[in-house]
C-alpha positions as CSV (number, residue, x, y, z in Angstrom):
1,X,81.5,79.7,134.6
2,X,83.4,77.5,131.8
3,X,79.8,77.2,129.7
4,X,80.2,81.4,130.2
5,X,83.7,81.3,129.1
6,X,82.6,78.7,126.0
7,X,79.8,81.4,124.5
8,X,81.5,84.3,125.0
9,X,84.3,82.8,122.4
10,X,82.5,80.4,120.3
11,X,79.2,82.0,119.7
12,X,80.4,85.7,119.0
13,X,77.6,88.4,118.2
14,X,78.7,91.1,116.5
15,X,78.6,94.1,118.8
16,X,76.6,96.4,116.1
17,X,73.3,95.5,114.9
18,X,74.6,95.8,111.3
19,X,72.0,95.0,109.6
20,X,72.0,95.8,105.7
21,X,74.9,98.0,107.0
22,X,77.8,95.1,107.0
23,X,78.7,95.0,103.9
24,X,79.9,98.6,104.3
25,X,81.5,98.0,108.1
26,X,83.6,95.2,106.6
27,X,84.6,97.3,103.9
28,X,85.3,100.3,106.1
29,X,87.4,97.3,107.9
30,X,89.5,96.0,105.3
31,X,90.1,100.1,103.8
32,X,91.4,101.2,107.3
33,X,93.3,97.7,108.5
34,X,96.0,99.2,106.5
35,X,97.5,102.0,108.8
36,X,98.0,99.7,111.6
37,X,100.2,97.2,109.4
38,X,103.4,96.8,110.1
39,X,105.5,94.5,107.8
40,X,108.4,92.3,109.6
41,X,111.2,93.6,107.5
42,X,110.2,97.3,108.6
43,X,110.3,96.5,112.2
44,X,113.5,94.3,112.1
45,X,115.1,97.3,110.1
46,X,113.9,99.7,112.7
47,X,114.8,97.9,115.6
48,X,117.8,95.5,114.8
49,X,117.2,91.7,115.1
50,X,118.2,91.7,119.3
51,X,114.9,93.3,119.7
52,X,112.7,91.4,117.0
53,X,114.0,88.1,117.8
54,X,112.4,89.1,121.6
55,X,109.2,90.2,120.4
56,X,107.4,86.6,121.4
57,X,108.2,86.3,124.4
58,X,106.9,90.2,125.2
59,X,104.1,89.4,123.5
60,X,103.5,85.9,125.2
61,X,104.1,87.7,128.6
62,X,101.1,90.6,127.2
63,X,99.1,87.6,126.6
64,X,98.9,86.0,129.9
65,X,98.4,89.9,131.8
66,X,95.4,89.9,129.5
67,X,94.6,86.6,130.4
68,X,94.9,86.4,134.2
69,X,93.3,89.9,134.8
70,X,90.4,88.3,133.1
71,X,90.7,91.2,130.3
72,X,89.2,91.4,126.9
73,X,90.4,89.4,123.9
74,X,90.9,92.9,122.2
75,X,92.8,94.6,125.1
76,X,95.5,92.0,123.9
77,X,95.4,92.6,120.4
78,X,95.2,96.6,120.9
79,X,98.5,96.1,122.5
80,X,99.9,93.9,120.2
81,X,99.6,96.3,117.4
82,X,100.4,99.5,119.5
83,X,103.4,97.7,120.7
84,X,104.5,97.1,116.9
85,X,103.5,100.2,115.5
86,X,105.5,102.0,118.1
87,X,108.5,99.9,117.8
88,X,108.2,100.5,113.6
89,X,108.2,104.3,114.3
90,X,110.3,105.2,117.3
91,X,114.3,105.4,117.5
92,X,115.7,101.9,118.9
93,X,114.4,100.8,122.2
94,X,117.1,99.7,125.1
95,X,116.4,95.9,125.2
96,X,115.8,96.6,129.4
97,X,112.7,99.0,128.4
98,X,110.7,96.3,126.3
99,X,108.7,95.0,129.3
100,X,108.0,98.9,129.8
101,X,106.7,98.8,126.7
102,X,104.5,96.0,127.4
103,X,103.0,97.5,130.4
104,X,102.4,100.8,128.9
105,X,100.5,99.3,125.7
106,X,98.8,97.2,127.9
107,X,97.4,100.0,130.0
108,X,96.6,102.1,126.8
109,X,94.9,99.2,125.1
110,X,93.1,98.5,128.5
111,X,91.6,102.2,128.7
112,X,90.3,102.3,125.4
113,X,88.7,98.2,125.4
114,X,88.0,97.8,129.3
115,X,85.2,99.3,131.6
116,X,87.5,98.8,134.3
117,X,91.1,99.4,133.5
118,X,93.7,97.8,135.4
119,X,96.0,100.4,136.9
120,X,99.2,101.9,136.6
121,X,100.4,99.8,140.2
122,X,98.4,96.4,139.1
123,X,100.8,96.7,135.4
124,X,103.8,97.4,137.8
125,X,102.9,94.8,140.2
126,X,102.2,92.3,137.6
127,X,105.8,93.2,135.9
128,X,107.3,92.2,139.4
129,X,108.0,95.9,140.0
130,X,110.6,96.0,137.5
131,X,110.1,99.5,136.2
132,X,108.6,102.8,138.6
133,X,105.0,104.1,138.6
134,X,106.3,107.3,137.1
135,X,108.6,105.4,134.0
136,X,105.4,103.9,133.2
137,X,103.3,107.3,133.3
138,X,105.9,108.9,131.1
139,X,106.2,106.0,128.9
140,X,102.4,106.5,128.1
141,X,102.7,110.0,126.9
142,X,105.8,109.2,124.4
143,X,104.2,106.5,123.4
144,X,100.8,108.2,122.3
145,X,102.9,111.0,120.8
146,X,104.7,108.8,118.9
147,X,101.4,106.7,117.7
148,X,99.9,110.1,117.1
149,X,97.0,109.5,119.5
150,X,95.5,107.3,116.9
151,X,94.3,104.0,118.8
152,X,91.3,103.3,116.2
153,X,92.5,100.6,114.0
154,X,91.2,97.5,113.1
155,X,92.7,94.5,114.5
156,X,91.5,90.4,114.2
157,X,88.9,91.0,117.4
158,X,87.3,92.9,114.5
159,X,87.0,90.3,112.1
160,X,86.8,87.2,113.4
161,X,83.6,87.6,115.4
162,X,81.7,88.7,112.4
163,X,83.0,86.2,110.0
164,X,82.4,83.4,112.4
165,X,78.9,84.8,113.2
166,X,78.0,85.1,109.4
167,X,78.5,81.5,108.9
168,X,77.2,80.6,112.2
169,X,80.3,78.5,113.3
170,X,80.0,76.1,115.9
171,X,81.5,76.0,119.2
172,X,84.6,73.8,118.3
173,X,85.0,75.5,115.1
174,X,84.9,79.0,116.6
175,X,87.3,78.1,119.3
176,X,89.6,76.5,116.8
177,X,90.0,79.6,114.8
178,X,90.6,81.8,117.9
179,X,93.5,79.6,118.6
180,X,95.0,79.7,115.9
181,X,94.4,83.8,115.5
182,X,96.0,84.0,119.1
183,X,98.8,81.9,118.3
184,X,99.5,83.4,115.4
185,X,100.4,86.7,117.0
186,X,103.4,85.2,118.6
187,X,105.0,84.4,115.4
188,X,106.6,86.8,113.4
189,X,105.1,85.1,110.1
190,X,102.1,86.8,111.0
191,X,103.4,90.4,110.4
192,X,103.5,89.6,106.7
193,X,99.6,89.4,106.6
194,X,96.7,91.7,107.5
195,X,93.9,91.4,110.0
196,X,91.0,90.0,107.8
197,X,93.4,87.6,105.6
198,X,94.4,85.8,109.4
199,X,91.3,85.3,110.1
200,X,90.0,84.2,107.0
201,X,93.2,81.6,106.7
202,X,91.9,80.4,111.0
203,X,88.4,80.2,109.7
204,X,89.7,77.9,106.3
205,X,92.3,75.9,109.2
206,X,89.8,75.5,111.5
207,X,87.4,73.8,109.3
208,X,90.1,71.9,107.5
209,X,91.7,70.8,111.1
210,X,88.0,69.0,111.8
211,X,87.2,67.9,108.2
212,X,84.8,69.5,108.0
213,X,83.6,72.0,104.6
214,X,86.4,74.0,103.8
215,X,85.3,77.5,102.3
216,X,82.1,78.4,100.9
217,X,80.4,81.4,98.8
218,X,79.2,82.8,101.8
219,X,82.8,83.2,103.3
220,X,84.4,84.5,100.0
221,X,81.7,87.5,99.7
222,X,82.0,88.1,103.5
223,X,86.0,88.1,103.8
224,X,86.8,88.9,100.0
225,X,88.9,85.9,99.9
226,X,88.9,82.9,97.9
227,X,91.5,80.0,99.2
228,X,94.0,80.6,96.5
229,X,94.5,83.9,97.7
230,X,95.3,82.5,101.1
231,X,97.6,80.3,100.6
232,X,100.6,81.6,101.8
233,X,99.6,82.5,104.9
234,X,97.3,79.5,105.4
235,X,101.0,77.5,105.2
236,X,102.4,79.8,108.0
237,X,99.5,79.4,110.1
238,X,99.5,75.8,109.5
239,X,103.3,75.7,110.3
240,X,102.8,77.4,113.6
241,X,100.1,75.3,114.5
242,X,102.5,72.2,113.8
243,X,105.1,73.4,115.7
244,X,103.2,75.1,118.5
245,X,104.6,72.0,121.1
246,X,107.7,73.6,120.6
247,X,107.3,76.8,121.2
248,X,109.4,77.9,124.4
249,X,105.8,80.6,124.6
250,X,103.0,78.3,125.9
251,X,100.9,80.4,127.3
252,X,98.4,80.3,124.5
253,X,98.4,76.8,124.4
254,X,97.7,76.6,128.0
255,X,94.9,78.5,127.7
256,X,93.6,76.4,124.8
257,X,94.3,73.2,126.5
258,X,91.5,74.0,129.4
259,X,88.2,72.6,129.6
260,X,87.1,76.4,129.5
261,X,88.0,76.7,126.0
262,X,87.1,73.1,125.0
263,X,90.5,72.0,125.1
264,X,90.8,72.5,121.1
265,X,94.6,73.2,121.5
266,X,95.3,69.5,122.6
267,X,92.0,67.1,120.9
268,X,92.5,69.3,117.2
269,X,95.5,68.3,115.9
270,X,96.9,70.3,113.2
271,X,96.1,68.9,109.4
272,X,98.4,67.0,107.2
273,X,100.4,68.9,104.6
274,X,100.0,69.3,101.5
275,X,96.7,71.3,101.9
276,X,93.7,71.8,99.3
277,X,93.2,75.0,97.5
């Protein structure tokens, strides 16, 4: 089970045999990753700062649903950004509804990503019952309206796999950098930055945080990137890496911290500032 649990997230495949074709997916990527942006400043505007300054721990809470139902990697990020894209669009949300939120971008997320959905009574179980099976169900349909039905949009599940297979990352490495991708989405930092640039800035960490090579050609024709253009959000990424111990959210570094996932969020400690560009 753990050596399972070890390939599945360290030796990604990229789902489509792109062949000669990836040049164009990642392009197509990187084009469309912009409609499902949503910039902090917008969403704190939108929403007030009660609401923002809550986001982490709904999204923490997301994060362990996805985890203990044994869920997709992408179920959580699908929910992520519906969450936030709703929250940047609709009139200001009651601070007693967020959960609702939660549960009702979970379950969208989980019928587009999963084979087997989770149910409207396993969300409402797993929120201790707090909201009815019928808030929930009409919850979905304002929430689909209000996100236009469009659930297509790139998120980091898209990136990071193919980047990491490109280079043909190793097992530490690739865990490292989906660490760091996953802890990233608790911190309002990461708003700032788009899908591919996250992952490219986990990728430069990851191989940083192990001393290993840094960046190569391969990676700047593959994400676009060269360091310099990371660097800012290479230092926020770093910065919440340094200060994940004190995160009251630790359910990402729980996760990490398991043999299962090689432990990479206790034996790879974060990097000394300042770093190389």
């Amino acid at each position: 089970m753990e050596q399972m649990i070890v390939d599945e997230v360290a030796a990604p495949t990229n789902p489509i045999d792109c062949g000669d074709f990836l040049p164009e997916i990642l392009e197509a990527l990187r084009q469309t990753q912009a409609k499902g942006f949503v910039s902090a400043m917008h969403l704190q505007a939108a929403q007030g700062r009660d609401i923002f300054e809550k986001l982490p721990v709904l999204i923490d809470w997301c994060f362990e649903v996805v985890d203990d139902s044994e869920l997709k990697p992408a179920t959580f990020h699908y929910a992520v950004n519906y969450i936030l894209r709703y929250l940047a669009l609709a009139p200001k949300i009651h601070t007693d509804n967020l959960q609702l939120l939660g549960i009702t971008c979970l379950l969208i997320a989980a019928k587009y990503e999963e084979i087997q959905p989770p149910t409207v009574d396993d969300l409402v179980y797993l929120a201790a019952n707090a909201y009815r099976r019928s808030q929930v169900i009409r919850m979905e349909i304002i929430v689909l309206n209000v996100l236009h039905f469009d659930l297509t949009v790139p998120t980091v599940q898209d990136f990071l796999p193919i980047y990491l297979n490109v280079i043909q990352a190793d097992q530490q490495t690739s865990m490292l950098a989906s660490y760091l991708v996953d802890l990233f989405s608790l911190d309002s930092a990461s708003l700032n930055y788009c899908p591919s640039m996250i992952c490219s800035s986990a990728i430069f960490l990851a191989h940083y945080g192990r001393q290993a090579w840094v960046w190569s050609d391969l990676l700047t024709v593959v994400t676009q990137y060269q360091p310099s253009n990371l660097r800012e959000c290479v230092n926020d990424l770093h910065r919440t890496w340094i200060n994940a111990h004190l995160s009251p959210q630790q359910t990402v570094r729980e996760k990490y911290s398991s043999p299962e996932f090689l432990r990479v969020a206790l034996e790879c400690s974060p990097p000394p500032s300042p770093l190389p560009f």
